[in-house]
N, C-alpha and C positions, 0 to 999 in steps of 0.2 A: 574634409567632407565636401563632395559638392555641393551645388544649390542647384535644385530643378526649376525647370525653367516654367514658367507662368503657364497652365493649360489653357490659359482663357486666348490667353497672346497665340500661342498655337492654333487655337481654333481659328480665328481670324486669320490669322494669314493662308492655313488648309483652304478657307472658304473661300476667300480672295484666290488664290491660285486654281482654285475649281472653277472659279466663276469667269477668270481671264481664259481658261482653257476651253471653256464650253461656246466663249463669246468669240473666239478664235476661231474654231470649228466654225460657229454659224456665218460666220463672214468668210470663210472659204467655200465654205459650200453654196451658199445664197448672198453674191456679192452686190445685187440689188440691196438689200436691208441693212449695210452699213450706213444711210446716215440718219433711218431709224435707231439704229443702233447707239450713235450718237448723239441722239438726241435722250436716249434711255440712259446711258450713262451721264452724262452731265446731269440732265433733275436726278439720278439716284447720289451722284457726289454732291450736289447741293444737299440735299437732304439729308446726307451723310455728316453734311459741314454743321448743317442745323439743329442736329438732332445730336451732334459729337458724339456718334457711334464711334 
């Protein structure tokens, strides 16, 4: 039998891969607001650290 695989774990990674794709797009199209961009991801990964989401 197999074991399925955690949905919660899926979720997160779905979101995480929508979220690199959407922040991909916006830095192709509007390459001014990368190091805004930058600076949104870093406080969202600290917070991420802090919060051990």
């Amino acid at each position: 039998m197999q074991q399925q695989p955690d949905p919660d774990q899926n979720t997160r990674i779905v979101t995480a891969l929508i979220g690199v794709a959407l922040v991909g797009v916006i830095a192709v199209t509007y390459p001014s607001v990368i190091p805004a961009l930058t600076v949104a991801l870093a406080a969202f990964m600290a917070l991420a650290i802090f919060l051990k989401l």
